[in-house]
C-alpha positions in Angstrom: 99.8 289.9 351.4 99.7 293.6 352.0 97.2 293.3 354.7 99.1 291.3 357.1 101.8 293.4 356.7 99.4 296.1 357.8 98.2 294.0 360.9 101.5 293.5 361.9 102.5 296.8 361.9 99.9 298.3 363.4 100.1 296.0 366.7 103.8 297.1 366.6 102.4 301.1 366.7 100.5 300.1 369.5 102.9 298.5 371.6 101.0 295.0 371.5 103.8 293.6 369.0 104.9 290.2 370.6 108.4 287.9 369.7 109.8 284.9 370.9 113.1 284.7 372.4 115.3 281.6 371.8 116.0 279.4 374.8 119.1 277.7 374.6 118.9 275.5 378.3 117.0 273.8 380.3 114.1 274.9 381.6 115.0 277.1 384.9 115.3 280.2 387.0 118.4 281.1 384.9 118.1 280.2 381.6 120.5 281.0 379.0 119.1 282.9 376.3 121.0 284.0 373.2 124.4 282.9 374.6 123.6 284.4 377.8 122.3 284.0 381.5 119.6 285.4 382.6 117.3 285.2 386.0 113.9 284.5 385.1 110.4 285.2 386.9 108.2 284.3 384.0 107.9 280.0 383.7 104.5 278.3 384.9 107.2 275.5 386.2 106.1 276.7 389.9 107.8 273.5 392.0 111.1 273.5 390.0 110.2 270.0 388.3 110.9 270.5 384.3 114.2 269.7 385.1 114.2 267.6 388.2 116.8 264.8 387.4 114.3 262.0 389.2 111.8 262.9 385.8 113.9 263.1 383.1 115.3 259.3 384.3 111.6 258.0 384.4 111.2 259.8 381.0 114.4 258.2 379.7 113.9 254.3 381.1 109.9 254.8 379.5 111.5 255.7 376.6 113.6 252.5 376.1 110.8 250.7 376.9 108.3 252.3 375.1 109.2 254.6 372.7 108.5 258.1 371.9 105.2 258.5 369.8 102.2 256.5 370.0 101.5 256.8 366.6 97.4 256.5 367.1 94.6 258.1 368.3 93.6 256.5 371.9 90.6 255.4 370.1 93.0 253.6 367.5 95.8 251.7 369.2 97.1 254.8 370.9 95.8 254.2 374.6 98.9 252.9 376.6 98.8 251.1 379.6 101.0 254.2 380.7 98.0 256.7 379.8 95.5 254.3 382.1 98.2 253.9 385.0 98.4 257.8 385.6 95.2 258.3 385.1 94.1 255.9 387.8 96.2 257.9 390.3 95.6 261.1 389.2 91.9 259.7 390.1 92.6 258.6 393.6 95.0 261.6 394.2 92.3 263.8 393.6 89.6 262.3 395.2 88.1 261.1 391.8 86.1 258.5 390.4 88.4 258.8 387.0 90.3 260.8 384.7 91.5 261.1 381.5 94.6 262.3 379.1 94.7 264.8 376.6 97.6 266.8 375.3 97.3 270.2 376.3 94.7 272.3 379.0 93.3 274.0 375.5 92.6 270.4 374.0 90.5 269.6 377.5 88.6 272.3 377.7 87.3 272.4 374.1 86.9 268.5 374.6 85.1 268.6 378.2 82.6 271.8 376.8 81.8 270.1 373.4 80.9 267.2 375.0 78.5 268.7 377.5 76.7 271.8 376.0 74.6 272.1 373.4 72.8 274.8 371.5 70.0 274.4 373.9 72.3 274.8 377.2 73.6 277.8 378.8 77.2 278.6 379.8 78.1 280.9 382.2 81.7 282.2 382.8 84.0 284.3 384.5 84.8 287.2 382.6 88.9 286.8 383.1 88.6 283.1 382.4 91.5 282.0 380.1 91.5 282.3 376.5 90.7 278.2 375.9 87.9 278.2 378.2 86.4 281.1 376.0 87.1 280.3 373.3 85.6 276.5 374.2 82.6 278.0 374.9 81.7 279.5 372.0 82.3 276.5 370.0 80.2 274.6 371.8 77.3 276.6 370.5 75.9 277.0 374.0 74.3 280.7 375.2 77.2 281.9 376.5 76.8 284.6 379.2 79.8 286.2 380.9 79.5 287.1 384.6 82.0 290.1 386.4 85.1 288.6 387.7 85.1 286.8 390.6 81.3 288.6 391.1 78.7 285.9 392.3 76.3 287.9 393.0 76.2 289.2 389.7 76.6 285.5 388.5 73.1 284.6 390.2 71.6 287.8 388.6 72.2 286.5 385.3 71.7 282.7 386.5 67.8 283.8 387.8 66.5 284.5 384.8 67.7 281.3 382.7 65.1 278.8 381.9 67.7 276.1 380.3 67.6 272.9 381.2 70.7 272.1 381.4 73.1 274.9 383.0 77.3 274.5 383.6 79.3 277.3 385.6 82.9 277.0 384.3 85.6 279.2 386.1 89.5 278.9 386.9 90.0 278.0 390.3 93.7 280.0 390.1 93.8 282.9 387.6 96.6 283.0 385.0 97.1 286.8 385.1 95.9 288.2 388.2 96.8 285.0 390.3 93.4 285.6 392.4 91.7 282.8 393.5 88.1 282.4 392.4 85.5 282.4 395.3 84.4 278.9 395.3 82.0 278.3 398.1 80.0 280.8 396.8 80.1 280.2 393.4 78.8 276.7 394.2 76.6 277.5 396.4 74.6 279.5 393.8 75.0 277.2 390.8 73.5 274.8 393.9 70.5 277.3 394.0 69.9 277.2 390.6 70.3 273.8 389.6 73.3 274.3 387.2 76.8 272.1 387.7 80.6 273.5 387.8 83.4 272.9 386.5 86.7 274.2 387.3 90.0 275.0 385.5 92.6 274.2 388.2 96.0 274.2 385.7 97.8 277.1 388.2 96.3 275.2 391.3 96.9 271.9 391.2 100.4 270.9 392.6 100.6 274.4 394.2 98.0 274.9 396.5 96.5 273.2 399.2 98.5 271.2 401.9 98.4 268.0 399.8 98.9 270.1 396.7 95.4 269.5 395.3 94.5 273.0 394.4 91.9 275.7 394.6 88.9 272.8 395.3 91.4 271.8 398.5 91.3 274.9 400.1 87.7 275.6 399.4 86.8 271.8 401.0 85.2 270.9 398.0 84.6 267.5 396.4 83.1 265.6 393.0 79.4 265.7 394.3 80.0 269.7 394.2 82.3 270.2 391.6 81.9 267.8 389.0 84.3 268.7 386.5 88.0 269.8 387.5 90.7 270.3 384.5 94.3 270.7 385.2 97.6 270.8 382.8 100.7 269.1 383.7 103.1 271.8 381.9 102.3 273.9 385.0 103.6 272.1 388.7 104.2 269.3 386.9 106.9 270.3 385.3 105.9 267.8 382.1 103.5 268.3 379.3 99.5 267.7 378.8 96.7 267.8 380.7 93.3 266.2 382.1 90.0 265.8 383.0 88.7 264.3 386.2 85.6 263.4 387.2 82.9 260.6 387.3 82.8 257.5 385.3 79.9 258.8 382.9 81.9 262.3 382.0 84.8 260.7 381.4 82.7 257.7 379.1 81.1 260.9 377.8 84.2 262.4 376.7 85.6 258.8 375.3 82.3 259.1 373.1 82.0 262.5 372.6 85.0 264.9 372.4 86.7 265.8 369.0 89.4 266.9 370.5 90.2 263.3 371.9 88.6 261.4 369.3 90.3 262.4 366.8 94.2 263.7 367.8 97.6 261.3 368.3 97.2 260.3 372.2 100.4 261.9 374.4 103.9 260.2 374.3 103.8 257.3 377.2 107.4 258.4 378.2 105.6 261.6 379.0 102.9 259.6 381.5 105.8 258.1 383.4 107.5 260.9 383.7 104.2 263.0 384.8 103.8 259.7 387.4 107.5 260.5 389.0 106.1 264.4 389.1 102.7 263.3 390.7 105.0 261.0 393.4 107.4 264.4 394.3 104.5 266.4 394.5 102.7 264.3 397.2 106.0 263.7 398.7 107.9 266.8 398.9 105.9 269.5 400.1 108.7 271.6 401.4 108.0 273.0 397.5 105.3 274.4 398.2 105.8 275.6 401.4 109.6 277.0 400.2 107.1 279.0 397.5 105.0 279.8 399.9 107.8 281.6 401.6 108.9 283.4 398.9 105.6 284.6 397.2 105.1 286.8 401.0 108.7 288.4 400.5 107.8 289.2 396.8 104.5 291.0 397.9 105.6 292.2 401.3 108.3 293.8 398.9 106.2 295.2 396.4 104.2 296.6 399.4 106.4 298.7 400.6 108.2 300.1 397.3 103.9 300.8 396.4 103.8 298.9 393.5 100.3 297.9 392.7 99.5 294.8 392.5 96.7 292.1 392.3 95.0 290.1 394.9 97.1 286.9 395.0 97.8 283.9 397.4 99.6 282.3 394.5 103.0 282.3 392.2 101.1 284.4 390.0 101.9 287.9 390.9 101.2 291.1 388.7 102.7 294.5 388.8 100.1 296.6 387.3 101.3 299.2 384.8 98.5 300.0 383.1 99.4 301.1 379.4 101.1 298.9 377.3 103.9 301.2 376.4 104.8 301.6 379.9 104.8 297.6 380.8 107.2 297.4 377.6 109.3 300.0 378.6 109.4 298.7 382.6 109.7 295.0 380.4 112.7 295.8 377.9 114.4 297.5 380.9 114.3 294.6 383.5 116.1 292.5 380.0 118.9 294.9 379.9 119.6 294.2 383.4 119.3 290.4 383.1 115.9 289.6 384.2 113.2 288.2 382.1 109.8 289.2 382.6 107.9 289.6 379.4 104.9 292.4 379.7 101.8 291.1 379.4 98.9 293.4 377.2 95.7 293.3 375.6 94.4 291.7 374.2 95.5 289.2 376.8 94.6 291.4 379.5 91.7 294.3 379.1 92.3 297.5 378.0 94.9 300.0 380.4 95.6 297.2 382.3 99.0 296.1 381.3 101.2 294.6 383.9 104.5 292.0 384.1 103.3 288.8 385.2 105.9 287.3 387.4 106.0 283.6 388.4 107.7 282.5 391.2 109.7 278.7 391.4 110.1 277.0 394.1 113.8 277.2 393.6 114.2 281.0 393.2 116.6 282.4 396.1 115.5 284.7 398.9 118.5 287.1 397.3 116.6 286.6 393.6 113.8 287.9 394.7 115.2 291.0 396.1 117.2 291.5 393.0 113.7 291.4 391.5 112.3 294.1 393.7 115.8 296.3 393.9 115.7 296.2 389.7 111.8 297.5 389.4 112.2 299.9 392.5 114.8 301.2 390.2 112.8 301.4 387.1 109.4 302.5 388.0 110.7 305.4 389.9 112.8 306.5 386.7 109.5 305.8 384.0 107.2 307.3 386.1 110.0 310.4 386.6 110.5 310.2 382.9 105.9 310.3 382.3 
């Protein structure tokens, strides 16, 4: 298999070569990796709750009770009274007619998009949008048509000139790698204009923004009626595993009918919907997590502002460092490691070309004094690379 060899080893040449590293904890700010500590800024576990002793014991009891596969598709004899119990308040936390399981954010977007679209709709996305929503789209076999980030102006240019019945706007509400929020009201408010419906991608909102924790559609003061379709992931705030759709009664009957993806997969543990229950409860309940991350997001960028590191435009956990070639965000990367600090650098094809930056993601239980560590270790660096360049 010569040629994979050659694929392999020309990412490496490039600097786009990626590895796993082998975690050896629990899930935390300072994981131990290959026998050793580290502090970490690069989990999606925003609120501190993968480990949060409350959710493993409601994972545990569940267990005892209900063991740990289901063993069927929810179509089968797979749909636990679990699955229907957090689905019902997911529904009412979110101001929702209903909502539905699947096991992971990718598995929900191909499911939600293949059960809309057809080859006679359009689709019209954000140009950063992740990689399942884009890769959702074009199985859907829709007319796909990508608009300029966060651009909605540019999104009714292309949106004029569409004569498709049916028409669905599908954006992230919280981007993964810029952390910028998209501009809702006015995305709406054109889709409104032109007659098409929306659907938003909320996995890096939900839980952390908002006063109630309800994400991107909270702070915009939107609701069903203008956004009918809102995804979110529990591997995220949650702190658990999975993901869902939420909606009206006929998407979610639509998607029961409809969606491969659901049809036709193993439905999620039930010891992972109680636990995901406990995670919804502490969410609601404890929102000194989000206002503790709150806190600690400004000192990151009020940091990064004054040692002039560029950044993007985030309200969020999400915060990049912009480096701009790959072999520099490597370099900046492998350096932060051999200081203890784990920040993989993030590339294309991820992120578009000579835009290479570290991703960090702040927890909720980071330290004040971690986060300067943070900023004292790449003040450090980044003055001796760009010395060094």
């Amino acid at each position: 298999m010569r040629h994979l060899r050659e694929k392999i080893e020309q990412r490496k040449k490039q600097s786009l070569y990626r590895h796993r590293r082998f975690l050896e904890s629990a899930q935390s700010t300072q994981p131990v990796i290959n026998g050793k500590s580290f502090l970490a800024f690069c989990s999606n576990d925003y609120l501190g709750l993968a480990n949060d002793h409350r959710i493993k014991a409601a994972f545990k009891s569940a267990v005892d009770r209900v063991g740990v596969g289901m063993g069927a598709s929810a179509l089968m004899l797979g749909y636990h009274a679990s699955h229907k119990k957090l689905e019902e308040a997911l529904a009412e936390f979110l101001g929702r007619s209903s909502a539905i399981l699947f096991s992971s954010g990718y598995m929900a977007n191909l499911g939600v998009l293949s059960s809309l679209l057809s080859r006679h709709d359009s689709l019209y996305q954000d140009r950063l949008n992740h990689a399942s929503l884009i890769d959702a789209g074009r199985l859907s076999r829709a007319k796909v048509k990508r608009y300029q980030h966060c651009d909605y102006q540019d999104l009714q240019r292309l949106m004029s000139a569409d004569q498709s019945e049916y028409k669905l706007l599908v954006t992230d509400g919280l981007f993964s790698m810029d952390g910028d929020l998209a501009p809702m009201a006015e995305l709406v408010a054109v889709a409104a204009s032109m007659s098409a419906e929306v659907m938003v991608d909320d996995a890096h909102g939900i839980g952390v923004l908002g006063k109630k924790g309800k994400g991107s559609l909270e702070l915009a003061g939107l609701d069903q009626q203008q956004v009918p379709v809102l995804v979110g992931t529990f591997g995220k705030a949650f702190g658990t595993f999975g993901a869902f759709v939420a909606g009206s009664d006929e998407l979610i009957e639509m998607i029961v009918q409809y969606s491969r993806s659901y049809i036709y997969t193993t439905a999620p543990p039930p010891a992972i919907a109680e636990a995901t229950l406990m995670a919804l409860n502490l969410i609601q309940t404890e929102s000194w997590r989000r206002e503790k991350l709150q806190l600690l997001v400004q000192r990151f960028i009020q940091g990064a502002k004054q040692l002039g590191l560029s950044g993007s435009n985030s309200v969020g956990p999400i915060q990049a460092v912009m480096l701009g070639s790959a072999e520099k965000a490597v370099e900046v990367s492998e350096a932060l490691w051999q200081l203890g600090i784990v920040i993989p650098a993030i590339r294309p094809p991820t992120v578009p070309e000579n835009s290479a930056r570290l991703r960090v993601s702040i927890s909720a239980t980071h330290t004040e004094q971690q986060i300067d560590r943070l900023l004292d270790a790449l003040a450090d660096i980044c003055k001796r690379v760009d010395n060094e360049t």
